[in-house]
VOGU-3710 file (C-alpha; in Angstrom, 3 decimals, decimal comma):
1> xxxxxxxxxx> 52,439/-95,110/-17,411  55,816/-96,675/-16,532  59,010/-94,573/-15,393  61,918/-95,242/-14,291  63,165/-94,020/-10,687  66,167/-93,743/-8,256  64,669/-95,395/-5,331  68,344/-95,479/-3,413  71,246/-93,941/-4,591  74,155/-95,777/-5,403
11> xxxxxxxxxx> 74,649/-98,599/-8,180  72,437/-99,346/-10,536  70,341/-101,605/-8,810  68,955/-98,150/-7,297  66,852/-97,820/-10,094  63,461/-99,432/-10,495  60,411/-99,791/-12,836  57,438/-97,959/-11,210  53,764/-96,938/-12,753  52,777/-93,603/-12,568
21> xxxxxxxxxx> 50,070/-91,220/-13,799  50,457/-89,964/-17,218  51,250/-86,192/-16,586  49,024/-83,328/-17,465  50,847/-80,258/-19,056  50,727/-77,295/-17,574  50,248/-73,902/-18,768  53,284/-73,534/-21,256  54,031/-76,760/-21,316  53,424/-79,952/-24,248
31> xxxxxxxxxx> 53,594/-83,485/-23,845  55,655/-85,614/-25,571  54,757/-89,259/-26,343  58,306/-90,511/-26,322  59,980/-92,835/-28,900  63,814/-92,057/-27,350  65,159/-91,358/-24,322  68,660/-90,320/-24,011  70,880/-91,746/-20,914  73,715/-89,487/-19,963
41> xxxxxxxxxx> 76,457/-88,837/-17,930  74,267/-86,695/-15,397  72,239/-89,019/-14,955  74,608/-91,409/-13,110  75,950/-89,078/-11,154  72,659/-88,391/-10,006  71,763/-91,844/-9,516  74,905/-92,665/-7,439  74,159/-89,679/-5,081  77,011/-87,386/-6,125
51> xxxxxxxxxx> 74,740/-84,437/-6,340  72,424/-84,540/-3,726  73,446/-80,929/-2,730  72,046/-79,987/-5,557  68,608/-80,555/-4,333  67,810/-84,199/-5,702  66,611/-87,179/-3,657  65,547/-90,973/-3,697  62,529/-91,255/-6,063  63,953/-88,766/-8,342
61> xxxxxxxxxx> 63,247/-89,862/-12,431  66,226/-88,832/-14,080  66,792/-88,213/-18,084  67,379/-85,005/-19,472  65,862/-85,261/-23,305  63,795/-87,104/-25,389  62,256/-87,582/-28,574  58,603/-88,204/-30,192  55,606/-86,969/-30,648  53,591/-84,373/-29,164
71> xxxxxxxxxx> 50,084/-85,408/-27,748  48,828/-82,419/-25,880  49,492/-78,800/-24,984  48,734/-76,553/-21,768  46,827/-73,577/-21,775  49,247/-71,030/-23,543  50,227/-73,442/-26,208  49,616/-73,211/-29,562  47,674/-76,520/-30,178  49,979/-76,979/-33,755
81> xxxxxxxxxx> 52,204/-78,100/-31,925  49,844/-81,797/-31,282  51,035/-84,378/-33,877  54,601/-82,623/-34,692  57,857/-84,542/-34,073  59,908/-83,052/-31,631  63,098/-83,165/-29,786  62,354/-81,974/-25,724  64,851/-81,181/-22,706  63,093/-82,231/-19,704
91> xxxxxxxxxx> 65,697/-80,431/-17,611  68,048/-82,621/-14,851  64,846/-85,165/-14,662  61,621/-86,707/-15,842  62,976/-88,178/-19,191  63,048/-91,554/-17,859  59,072/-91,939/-18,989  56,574/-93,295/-21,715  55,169/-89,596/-21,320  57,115/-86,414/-20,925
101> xxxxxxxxxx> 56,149/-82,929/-19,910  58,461/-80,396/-21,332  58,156/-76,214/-21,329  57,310/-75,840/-25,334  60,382/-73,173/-25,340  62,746/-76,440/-24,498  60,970/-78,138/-27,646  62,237/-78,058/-31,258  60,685/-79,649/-33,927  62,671/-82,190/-36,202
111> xxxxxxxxxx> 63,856/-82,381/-39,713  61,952/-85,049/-41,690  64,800/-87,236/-42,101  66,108/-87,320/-38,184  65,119/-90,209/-36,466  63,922/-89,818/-32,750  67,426/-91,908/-31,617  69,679/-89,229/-33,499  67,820/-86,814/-31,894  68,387/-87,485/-28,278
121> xxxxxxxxxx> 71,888/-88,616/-29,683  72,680/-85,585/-30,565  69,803/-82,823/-28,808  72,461/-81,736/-25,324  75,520/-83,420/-26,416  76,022/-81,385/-29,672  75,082/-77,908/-28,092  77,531/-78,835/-25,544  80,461/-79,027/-28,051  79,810/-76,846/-29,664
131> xxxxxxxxxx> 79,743/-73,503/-26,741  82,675/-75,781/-24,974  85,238/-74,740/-27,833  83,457/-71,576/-27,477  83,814/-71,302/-24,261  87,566/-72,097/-24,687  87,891/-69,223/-27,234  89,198/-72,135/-29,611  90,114/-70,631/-33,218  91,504/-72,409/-36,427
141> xxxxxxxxxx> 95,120/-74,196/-35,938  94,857/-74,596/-32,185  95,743/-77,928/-30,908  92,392/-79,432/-28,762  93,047/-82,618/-26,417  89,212/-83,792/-25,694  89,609/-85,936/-22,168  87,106/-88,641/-22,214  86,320/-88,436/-26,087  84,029/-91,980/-26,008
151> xxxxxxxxxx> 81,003/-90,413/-25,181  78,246/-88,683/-26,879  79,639/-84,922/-26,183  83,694/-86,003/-26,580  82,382/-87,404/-29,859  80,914/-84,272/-30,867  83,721/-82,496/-30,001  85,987/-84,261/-31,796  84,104/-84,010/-34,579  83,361/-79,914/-34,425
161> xxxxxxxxxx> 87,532/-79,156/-33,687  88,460/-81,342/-36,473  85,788/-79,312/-38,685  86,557/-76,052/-37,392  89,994/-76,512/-38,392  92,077/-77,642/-35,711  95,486/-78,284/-36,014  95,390/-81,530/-34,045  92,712/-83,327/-32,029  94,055/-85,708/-29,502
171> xxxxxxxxxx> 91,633/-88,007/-27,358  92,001/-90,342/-24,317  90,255/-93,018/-23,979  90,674/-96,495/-23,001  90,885/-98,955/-26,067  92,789/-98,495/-29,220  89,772/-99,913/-30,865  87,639/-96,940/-29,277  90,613/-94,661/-30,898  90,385/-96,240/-34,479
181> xxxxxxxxxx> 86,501/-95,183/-34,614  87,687/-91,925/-33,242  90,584/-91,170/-35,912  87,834/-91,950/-38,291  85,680/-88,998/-36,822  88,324/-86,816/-36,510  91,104/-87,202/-33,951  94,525/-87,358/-35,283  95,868/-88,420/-32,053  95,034/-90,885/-29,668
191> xxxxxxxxxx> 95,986/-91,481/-25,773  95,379/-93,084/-23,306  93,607/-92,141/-20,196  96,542/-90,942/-18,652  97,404/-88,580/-21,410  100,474/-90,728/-22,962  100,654/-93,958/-25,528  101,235/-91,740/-28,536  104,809/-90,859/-29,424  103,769/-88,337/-32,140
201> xxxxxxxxxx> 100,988/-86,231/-30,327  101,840/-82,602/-29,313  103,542/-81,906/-25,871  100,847/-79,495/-25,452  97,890/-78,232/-26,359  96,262/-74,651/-26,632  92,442/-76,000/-25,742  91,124/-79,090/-23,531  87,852/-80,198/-23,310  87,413/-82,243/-20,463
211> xxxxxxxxxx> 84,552/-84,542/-19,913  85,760/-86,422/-17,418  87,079/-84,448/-14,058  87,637/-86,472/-11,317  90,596/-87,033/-8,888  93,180/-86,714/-11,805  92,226/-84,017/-13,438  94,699/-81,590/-12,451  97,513/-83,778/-13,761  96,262/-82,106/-17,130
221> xxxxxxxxxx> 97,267/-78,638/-16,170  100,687/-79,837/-17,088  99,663/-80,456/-21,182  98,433/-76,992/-21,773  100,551/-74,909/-23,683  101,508/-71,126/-22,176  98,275/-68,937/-22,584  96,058/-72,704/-22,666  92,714/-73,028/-21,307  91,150/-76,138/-19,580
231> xxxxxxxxxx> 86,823/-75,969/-19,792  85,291/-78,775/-17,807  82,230/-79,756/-19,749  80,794/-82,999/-17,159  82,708/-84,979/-14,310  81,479/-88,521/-15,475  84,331/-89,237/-13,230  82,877/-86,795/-9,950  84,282/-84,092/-8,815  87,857/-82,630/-8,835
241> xxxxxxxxxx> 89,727/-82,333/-5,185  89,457/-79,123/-3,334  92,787/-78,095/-4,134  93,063/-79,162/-7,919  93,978/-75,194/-8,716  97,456/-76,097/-7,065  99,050/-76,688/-10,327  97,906/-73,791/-12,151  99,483/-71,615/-9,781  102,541/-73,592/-9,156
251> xxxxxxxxxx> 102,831/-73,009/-13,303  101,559/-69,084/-12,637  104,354/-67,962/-15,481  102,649/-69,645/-18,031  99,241/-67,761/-17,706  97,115/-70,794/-17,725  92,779/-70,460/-17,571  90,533/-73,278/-16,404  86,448/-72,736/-16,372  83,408/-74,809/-16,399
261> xxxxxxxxxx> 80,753/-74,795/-18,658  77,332/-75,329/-18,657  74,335/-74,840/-22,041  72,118/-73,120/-18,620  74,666/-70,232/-18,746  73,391/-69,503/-23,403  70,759/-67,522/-24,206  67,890/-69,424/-25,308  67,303/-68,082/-28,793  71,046/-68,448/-29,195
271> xxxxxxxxxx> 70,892/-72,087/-28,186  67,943/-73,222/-30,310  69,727/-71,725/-33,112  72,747/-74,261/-33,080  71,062/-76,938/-31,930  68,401/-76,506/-34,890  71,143/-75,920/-36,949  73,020/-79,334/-35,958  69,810/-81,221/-36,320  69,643/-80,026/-39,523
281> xxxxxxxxxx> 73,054/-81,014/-40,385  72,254/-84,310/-38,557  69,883/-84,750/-41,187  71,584/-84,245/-44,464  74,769/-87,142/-42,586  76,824/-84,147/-42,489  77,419/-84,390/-38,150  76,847/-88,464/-37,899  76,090/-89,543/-34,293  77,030/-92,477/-32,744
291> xxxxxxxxxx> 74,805/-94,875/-30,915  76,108/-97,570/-28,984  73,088/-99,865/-28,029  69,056/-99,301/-27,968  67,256/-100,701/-24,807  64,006/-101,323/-23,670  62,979/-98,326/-20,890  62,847/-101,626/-18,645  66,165/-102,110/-19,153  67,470/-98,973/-17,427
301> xxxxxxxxxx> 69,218/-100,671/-14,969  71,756/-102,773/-17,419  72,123/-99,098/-19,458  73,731/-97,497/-16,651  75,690/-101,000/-15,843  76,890/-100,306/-19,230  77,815/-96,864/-18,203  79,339/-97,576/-14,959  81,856/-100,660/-16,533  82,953/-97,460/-19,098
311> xxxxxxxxxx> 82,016/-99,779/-21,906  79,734/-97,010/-24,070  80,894/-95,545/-27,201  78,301/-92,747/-28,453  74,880/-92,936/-26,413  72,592/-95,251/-25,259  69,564/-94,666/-25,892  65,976/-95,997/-24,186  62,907/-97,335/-26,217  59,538/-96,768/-24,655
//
């Protein structure tokens, strides 16, 4: 079958076609025949080597969830399962393929009327949202700032503050364009990447939800309000610097909290709960998701091009 893998890290030339055998499941384990193959922000750090400490190396098939039917079970599987449409998490790798192997308690069937492309849309990114405001103890009438809203989870996030009652939702991102099509999901604010270019947004904010890390984040210490909390969610941007806790303690009187956050940390009955429950609101085009462009599996390479130039909106998704 064909995969995709990183054969050298760095740009996106570093990823190539290859042919490899279809994959047997294991005990526990199903295999997915996939229609939809989501491409996300992990996947390009991976690919440009920023994680390597983590374990991963060249030849690594990245892709974290996809979409389609099952084909086969492992010994320990209930053989219903064969024929259903499902929605899989493949973990930090193996998504990139015509045939996935997934652990059947990281598989959730899907509503009749969600396509395969919503699901991967929608399968990590909406999850993610979701326990982030969690995570950031957000309640009705806070003020949220989402950093790096463009994507799959700032879209989701936008979209969950604004319906959980936020008193303002403020975005960067880079186009005013990309903040019309957010205003129409939910922002009520828009910036740009800096944090400025709107007059009437709040001076502060009680929540952040930051996508993006990188070398500025720490510069956004300075919009939370007293008692605010940052929650890193990605680093499509890399990491921090060492020292990015400087400004919370140089603003120590204001009682300021930063954490990360990661869907590894929920308990997995908890988590298949609100993702099942966002599919199913998915379904009835109650939580729309946004995709920016299909392409072929082939076409990897020009996906995370796409990514790299910072010219996605929503998700791309790949097409067996």
């Amino acid at each position: 079958m064909k995969a995709v893998a990183i054969q050298r890290f760095g740009g996106p030339e570093g990823l190539e076609v290859i042919d490899v055998p279809a994959p047997t499941p294991a005990a526990g384990q199903v295999l997915v025949a996939a229609e939809a193959i989501g491409v996300g922000g992990a996947d390009t750090l991976i690919r440009r080597g920023g994680l390597t400490d983590y374990g991963f190396k060249e030849g690594h098939v990245p892709g974290g969830e996809v979409a389609g039917t099952v084909t086969a079970v492992g010994d320990g599987v209930d053989s219903s399962w064969i024929g259903r449409r499902v929605w899989a998490f493949t973990g930090m790798g193996g998504g990139y393929v015509e045939q996935a192997a997934a652990p059947v308690e990281e598989v959730l069937p899907l509503p009749e009327d969600l396509s395969a492309v919503d699901a991967v849309t929608l399968g990590s990114s909406g999850p993610v949202a979701h326990f982030g405001l969690a995570h950031a103890r957000f309640a009705p009438g806070e003020s949220v700032l989402v950093r790096g809203a463009a994507g799959s989870i700032g879209i989701m996030t936008v979209q969950l503050a604004a319906r959980g009652g936020a008193g303002a939702v403020a975005v960067t991102t880079s186009s005013a364009e990309r903040g019309d099509r957010l205003r129409e999901l939910g922002a009520t604010h828009v910036l740009d990447r800096s944090g400025g270019g709107d007059g009437d947004a709040p001076e502060g904010y009680d929540v952040i939800i930051d996508i993006v890390a990188g070398v500025d984040m720490s510069s956004f210490f300075d919009r939370l309000n007293p008692n605010g909390r940052m929650v890193a969610v990605g680093a499509v941007a890399g990491l921090p610097p060492a020292d990015f806790g400087a400004k919370m303690m140089a603003a120590f009187q204001k009682s300021l909290s930063f954490a990360v956050f990661s869907t590894a940390t929920v308990a997995a009955p908890t988590l298949r709960a609100v993702r099942a429950g966002q599919f199913a609101a998915a379904s009835r085009r109650e939580l729309p998701t946004v995709v920016h462009e299909l392409l072929p599996l082939e076409q990897a390479v020009l996906a995370h091009r796409k990514m790299d130039a910072g010219e996605v909106f929503g998700r791309i998704v790949l097409t067996p």
